[in-house]
BAKEFI-56810 format. One record per residue (C-alpha): z, x, y. Coordinates in nm, 4 decimals, always signed. Last residue first. Layout:
N
[[Z, X, Y]];
...
! end
This chain:
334
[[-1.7534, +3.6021, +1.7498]];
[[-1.6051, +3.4352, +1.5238]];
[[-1.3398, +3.1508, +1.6568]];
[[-1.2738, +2.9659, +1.8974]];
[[-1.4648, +2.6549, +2.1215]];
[[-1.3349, +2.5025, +2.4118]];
[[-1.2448, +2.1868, +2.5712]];
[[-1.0843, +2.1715, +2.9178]];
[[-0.8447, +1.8319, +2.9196]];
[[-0.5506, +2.0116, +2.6770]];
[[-0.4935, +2.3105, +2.8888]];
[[-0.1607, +2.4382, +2.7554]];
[[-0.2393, +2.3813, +2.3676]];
[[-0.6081, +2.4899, +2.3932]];
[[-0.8960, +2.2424, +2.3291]];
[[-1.1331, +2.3056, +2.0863]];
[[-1.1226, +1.9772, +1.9193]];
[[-0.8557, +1.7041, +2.0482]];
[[-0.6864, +1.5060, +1.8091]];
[[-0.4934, +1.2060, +2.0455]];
[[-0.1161, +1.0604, +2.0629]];
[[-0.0657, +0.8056, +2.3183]];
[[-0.2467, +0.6036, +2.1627]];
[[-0.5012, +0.3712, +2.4166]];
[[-0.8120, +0.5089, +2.3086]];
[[-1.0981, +0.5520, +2.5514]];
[[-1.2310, +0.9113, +2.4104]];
[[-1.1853, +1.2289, +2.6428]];
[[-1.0594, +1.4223, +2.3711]];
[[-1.1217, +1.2515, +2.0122]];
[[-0.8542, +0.9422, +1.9328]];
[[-0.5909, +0.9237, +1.7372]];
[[-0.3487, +0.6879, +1.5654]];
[[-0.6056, +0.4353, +1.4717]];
[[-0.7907, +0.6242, +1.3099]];
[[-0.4991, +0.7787, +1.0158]];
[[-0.5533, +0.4520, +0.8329]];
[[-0.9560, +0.4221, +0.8091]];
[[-0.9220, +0.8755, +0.7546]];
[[-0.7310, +0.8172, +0.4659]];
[[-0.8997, +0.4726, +0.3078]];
[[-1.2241, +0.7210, +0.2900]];
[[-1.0304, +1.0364, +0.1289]];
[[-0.8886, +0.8440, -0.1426]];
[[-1.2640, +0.6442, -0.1645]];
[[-1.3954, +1.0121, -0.2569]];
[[-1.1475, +1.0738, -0.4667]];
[[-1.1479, +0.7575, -0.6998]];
[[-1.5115, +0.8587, -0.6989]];
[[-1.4677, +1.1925, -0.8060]];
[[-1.2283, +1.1266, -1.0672]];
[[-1.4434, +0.8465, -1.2133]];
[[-1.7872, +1.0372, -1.1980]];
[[-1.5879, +1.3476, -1.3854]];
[[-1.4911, +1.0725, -1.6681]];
[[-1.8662, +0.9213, -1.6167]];
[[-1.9541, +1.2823, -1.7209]];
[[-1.7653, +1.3587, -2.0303]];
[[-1.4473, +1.5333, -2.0834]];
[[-1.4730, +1.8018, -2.3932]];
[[-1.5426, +2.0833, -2.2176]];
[[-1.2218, +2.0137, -2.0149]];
[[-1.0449, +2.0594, -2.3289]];
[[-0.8444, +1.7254, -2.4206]];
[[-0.4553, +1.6651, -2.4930]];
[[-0.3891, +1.3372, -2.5588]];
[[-0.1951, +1.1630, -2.2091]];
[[+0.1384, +1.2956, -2.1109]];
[[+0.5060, +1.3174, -2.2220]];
[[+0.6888, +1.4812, -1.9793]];
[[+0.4474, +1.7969, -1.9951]];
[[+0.1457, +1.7767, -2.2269]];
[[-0.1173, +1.6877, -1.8861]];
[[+0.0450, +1.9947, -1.6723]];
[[+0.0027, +2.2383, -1.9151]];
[[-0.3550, +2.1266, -2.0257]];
[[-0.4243, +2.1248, -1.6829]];
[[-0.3198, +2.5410, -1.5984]];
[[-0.4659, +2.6388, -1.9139]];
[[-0.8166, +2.5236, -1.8065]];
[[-0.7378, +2.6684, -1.4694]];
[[-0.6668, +2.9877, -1.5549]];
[[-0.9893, +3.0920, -1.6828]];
[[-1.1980, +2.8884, -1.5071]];
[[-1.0333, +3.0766, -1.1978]];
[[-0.9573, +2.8602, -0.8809]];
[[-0.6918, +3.1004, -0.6188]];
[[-0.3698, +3.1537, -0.6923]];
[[-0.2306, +2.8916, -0.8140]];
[[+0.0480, +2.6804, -0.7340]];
[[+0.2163, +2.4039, -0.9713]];
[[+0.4055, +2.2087, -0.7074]];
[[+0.6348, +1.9190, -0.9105]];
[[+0.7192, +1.5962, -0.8132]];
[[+1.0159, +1.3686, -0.7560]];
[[+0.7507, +1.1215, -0.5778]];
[[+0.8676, +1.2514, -0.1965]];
[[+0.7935, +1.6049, -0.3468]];
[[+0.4648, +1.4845, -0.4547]];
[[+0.3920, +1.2670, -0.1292]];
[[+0.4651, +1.5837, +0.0675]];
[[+0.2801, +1.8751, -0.1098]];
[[-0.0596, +1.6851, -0.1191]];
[[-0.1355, +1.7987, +0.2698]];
[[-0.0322, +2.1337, +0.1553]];
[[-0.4132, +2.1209, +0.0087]];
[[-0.5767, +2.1049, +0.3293]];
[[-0.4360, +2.4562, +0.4780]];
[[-0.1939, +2.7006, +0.4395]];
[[-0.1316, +2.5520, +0.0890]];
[[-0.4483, +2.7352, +0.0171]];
[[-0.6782, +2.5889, -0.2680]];
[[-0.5511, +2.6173, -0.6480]];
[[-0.2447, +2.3709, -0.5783]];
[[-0.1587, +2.1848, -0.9234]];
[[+0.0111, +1.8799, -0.8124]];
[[+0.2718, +1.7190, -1.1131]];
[[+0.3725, +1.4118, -1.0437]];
[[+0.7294, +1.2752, -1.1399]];
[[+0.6379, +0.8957, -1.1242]];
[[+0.1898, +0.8939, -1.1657]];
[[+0.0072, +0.9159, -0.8555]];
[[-0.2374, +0.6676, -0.7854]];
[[-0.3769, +0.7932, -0.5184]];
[[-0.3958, +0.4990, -0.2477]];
[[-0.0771, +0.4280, -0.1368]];
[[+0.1029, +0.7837, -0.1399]];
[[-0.1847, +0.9260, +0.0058]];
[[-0.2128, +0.6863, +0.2621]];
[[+0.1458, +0.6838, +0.3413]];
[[+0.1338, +1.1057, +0.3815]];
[[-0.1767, +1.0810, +0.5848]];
[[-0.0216, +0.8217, +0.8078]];
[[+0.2666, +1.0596, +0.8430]];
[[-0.0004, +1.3253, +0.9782]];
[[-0.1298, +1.0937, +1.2365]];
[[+0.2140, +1.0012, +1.3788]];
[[+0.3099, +1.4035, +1.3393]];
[[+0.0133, +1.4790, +1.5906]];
[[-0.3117, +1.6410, +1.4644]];
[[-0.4962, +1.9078, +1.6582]];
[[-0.8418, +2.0330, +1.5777]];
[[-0.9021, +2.3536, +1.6625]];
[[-1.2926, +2.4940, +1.6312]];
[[-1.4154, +2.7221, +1.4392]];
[[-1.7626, +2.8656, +1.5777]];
[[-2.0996, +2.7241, +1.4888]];
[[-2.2413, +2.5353, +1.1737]];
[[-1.9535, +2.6087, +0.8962]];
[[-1.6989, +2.7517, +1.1604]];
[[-1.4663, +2.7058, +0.8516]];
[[-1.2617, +2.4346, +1.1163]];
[[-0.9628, +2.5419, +1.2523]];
[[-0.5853, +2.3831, +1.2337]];
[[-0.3057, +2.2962, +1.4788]];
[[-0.0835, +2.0894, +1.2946]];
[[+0.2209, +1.8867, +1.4213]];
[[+0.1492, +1.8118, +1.7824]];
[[+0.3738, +1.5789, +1.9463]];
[[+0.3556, +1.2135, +1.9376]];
[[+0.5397, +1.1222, +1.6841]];
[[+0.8250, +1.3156, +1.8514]];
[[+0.9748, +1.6532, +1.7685]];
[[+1.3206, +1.7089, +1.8153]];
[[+1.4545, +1.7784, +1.4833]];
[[+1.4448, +1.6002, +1.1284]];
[[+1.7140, +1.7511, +0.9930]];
[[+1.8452, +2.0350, +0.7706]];
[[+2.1962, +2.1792, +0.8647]];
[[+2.1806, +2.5689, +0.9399]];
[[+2.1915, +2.8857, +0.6983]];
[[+2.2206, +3.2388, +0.7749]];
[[+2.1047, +3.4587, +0.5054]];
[[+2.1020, +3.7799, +0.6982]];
[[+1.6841, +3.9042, +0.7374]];
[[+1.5987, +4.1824, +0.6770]];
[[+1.2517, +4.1085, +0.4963]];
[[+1.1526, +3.7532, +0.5386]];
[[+1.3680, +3.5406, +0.2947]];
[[+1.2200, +3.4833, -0.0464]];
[[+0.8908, +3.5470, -0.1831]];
[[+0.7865, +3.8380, -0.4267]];
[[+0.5324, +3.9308, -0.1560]];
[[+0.8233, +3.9984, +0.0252]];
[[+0.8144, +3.8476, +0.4110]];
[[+0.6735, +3.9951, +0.7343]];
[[+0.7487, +3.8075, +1.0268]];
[[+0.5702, +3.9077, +1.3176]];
[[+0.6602, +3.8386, +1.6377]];
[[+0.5397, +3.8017, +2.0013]];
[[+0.2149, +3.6856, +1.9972]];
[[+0.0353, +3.5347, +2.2879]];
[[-0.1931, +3.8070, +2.3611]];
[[-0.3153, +3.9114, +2.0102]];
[[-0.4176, +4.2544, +1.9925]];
[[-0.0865, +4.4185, +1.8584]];
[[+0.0068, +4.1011, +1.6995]];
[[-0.3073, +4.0945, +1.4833]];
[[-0.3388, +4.4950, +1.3900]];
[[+0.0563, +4.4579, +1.2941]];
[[-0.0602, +4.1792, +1.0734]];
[[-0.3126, +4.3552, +0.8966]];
[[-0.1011, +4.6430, +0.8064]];
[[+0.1660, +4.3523, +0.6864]];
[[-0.0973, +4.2127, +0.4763]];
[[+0.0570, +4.3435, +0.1412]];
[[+0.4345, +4.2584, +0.2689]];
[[+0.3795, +3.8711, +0.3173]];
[[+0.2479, +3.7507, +0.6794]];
[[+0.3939, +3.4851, +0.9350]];
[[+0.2713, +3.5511, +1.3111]];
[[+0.4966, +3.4322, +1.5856]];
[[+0.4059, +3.3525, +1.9536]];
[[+0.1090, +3.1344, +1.8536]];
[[-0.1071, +3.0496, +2.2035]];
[[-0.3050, +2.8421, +1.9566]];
[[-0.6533, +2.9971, +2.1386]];
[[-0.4922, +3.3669, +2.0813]];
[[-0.3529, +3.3166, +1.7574]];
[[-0.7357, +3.1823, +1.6185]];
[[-0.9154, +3.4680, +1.8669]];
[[-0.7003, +3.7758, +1.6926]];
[[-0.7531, +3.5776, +1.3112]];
[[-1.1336, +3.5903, +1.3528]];
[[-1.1426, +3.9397, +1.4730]];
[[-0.9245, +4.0125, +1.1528]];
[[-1.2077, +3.8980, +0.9480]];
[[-1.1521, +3.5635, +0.7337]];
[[-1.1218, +3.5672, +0.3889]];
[[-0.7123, +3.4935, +0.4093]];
[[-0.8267, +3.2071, +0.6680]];
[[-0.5021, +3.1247, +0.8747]];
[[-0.2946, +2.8500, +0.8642]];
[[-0.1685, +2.7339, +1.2128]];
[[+0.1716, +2.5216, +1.2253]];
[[+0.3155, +2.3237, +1.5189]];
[[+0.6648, +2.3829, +1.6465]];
[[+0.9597, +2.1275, +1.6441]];
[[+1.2266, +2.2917, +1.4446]];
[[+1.1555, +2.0960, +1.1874]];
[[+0.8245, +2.0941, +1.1494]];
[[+0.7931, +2.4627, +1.1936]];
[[+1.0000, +2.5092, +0.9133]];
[[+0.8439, +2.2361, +0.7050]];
[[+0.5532, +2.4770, +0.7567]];
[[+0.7099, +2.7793, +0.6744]];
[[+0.8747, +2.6438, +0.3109]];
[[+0.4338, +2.5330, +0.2274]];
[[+0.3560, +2.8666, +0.1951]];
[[+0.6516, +2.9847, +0.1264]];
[[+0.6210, +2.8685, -0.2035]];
[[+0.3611, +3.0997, -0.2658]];
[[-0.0217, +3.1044, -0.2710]];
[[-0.1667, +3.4093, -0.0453]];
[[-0.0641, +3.4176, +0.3256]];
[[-0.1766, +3.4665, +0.6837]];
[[+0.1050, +3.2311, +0.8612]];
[[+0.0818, +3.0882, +1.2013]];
[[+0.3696, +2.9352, +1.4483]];
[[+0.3257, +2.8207, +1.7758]];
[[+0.6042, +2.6782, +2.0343]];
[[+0.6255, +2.3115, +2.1646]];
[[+0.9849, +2.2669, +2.0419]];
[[+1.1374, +2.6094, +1.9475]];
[[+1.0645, +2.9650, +1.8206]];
[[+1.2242, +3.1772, +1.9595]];
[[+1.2340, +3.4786, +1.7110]];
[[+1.5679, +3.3830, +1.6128]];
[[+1.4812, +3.0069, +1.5810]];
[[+1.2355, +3.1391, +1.3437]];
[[+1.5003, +3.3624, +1.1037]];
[[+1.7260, +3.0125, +1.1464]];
[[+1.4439, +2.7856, +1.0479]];
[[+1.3611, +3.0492, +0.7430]];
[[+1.7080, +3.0034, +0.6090]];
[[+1.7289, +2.6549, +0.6311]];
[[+1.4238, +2.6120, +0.4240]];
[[+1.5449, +2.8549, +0.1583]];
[[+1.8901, +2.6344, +0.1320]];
[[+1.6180, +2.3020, +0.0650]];
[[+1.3644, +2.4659, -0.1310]];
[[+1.6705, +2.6287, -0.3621]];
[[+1.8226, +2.2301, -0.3867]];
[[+1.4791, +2.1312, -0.4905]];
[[+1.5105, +2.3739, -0.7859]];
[[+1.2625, +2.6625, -0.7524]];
[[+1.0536, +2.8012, -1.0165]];
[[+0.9164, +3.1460, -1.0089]];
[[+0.7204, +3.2984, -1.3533]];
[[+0.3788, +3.1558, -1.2378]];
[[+0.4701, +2.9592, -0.9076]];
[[+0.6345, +2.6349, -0.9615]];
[[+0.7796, +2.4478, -0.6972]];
[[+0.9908, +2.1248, -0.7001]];
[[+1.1687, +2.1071, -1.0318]];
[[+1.4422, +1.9018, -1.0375]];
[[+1.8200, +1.9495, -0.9487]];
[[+1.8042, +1.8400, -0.5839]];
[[+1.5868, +1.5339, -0.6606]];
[[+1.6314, +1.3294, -0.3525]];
[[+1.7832, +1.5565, -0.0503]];
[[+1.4556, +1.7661, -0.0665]];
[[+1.2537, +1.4284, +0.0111]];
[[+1.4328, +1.2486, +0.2468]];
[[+1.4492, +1.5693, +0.4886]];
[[+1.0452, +1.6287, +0.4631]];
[[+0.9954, +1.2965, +0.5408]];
[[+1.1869, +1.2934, +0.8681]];
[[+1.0588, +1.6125, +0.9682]];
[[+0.6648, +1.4499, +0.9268]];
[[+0.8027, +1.2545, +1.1860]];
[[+0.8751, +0.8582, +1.2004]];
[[+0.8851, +0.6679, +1.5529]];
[[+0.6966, +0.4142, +1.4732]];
[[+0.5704, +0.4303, +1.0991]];
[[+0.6205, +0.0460, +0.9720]];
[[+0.5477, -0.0137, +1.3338]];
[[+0.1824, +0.0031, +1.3459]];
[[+0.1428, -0.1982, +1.0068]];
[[+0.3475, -0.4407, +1.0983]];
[[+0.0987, -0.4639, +1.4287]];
[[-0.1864, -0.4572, +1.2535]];
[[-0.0778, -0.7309, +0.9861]];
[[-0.0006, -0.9593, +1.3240]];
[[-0.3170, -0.9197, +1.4492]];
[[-0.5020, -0.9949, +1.1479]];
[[-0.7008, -0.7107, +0.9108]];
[[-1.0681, -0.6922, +0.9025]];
[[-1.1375, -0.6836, +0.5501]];
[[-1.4909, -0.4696, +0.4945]];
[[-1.7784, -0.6350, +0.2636]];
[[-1.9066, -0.3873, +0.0522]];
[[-2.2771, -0.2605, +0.1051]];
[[-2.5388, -0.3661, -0.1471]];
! end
């Protein structure tokens, strides 16, 4: 029998609508790295940086951007494996203004040429292994300009002069674009969707609403941060959390990897994942499922499909260049 849905009042809409006006994802990001700066906020096999380290490293990379000219409006992507600075470019980007494009690391360099080209990204982001394949990109790539090749040890891009700046929320609006991501390409050619910062602050109050995150969480990252799963990086770090990163999902590794994370700060019995029966897995994945549903009812209202009849100001378009917003248009493999 389907469940009844509340239909909120005027007047709850509206508080609703204005409990976010105004707010980046910038502003977020600032709150949360000022919080905890003593605590834990990234772990990455032997690496683990303080808050206070994400915050200085963060400065860093917005001045070695800013250098490259990157500004308000400008495109940023990043071909990367699991690090910290997976997730330290983004906020960059944020901060500074840009929007962020995460590229497939199984995708073909073809693929990556049309993504940078149909962003109009003027700097590429790479670590040391995939500088080859970098060089390939921004040779072929119209739009780019730079490429910013960074140790595959992590840390500042290679050098680079640690020049610092103030962290702050920075000129970008709720209404300008945040995230300029590409579907798998699944049943056609990727296409870009585009999400302003008002949509992707929604995300972050949903999540933080809805998920039932424990205080000082603890977010294992197996998937790329480069893409869906640096969605979770916000609400952990605004939490006090911790970013356990992964390289990739291995049984082997990930079995280890939970029972780490559920015996730290005093955590529930240990149990092997063998040993966790089905309604258990039936609870997580329906607690997820309705996670995902009560995301996309809140994040709605703040955008609207190209050419739809919303009244926000801010809008997802799909397939639709940066520059020529009203002409859609697929990307992708050719």
């Amino acid at each position: 029998m389907p469940h009844p849905v509340n239909v909120q009042s005027a007047s709850a809409s509206a508080t609703a609508t204005t409990a976010s006006s105004g707010v980046t994802l910038g502003d977020l990001i600032v709150q949360a790295l000022t919080r905890h700066s003593s605590s834990e906020a990234f772990v990455a096999g032997d690496r683990r940086l303080t808050y206070a380290q994400v915050r200085d490293l963060l400065s860093q990379y917005m001045t070695a951007l800013a250098r490259r000219g990157a500004g308000l409006g400008a495109g940023v992507t990043m071909l990367s494996p699991n690090m910290p600075e997976s997730w330290i470019v983004q906020a960059a980007t944020y901060l500074l203004g840009e929007r962020f494009t995460g590229l497939q690391a199984l995708a073909s360099v073809e693929d990556h040429i049309v993504v940078c080209e149909d962003a109009e990204a003027t700097v590429l982001v790479a670590p040391a292994p995939l500088e080859e394949h970098g060089r390939h990109v921004l040779t072929e790539a119209g739009s780019l300009r730079h490429l910013m090749v960074i140790s595959a040890a992590g840390g500042l891009p290679e050098g680079e002069s640690h020049g610092a700046r103030p962290l702050d929320a920075g000129p970008a609006t709720e209404t300008d674009v945040a995230w300029l991501q590409y579907t798998g390409g699944t049943t056609g050619r990727p296409k870009g969707v585009m999400q302003p910062h008002r949509s992707m602050v929604q995300m972050v109050y949903a999540h933080m609403a809805d998920f039932e995150q424990p205080h000082l969480p603890r977010y294992l990252a197996s998937a790329p941060l480069t893409h869906a799963t640096g969605l979770g990086v916000i609400p952990t770090l605004l939490r006090g959390g911790t970013v356990v990163i992964e390289q990739g999902f291995d049984p082997g590794r990930f079995g280890p990897a939970v029972h780490v994370l559920v015996t730290n700060d005093g955590g529930p019995p240990i149990r092997r994942i063998s040993e966790l029966t089905d309604d258990v897995w039936l609870q997580a994945f329906a607690r997820h499922f309705f996670y995902v549903v009560r995301s996309v009812r809140a994040t709605l209202p703040h955008m609207t499909a190209e050419g739809g009849a919303s009244s926000t100001s801010s809008r997802v378009s799909f397939g639709v260049r940066p520059s020529a917003w009203q002409r859609p248009r697929q990307c992708g493999r050719p």
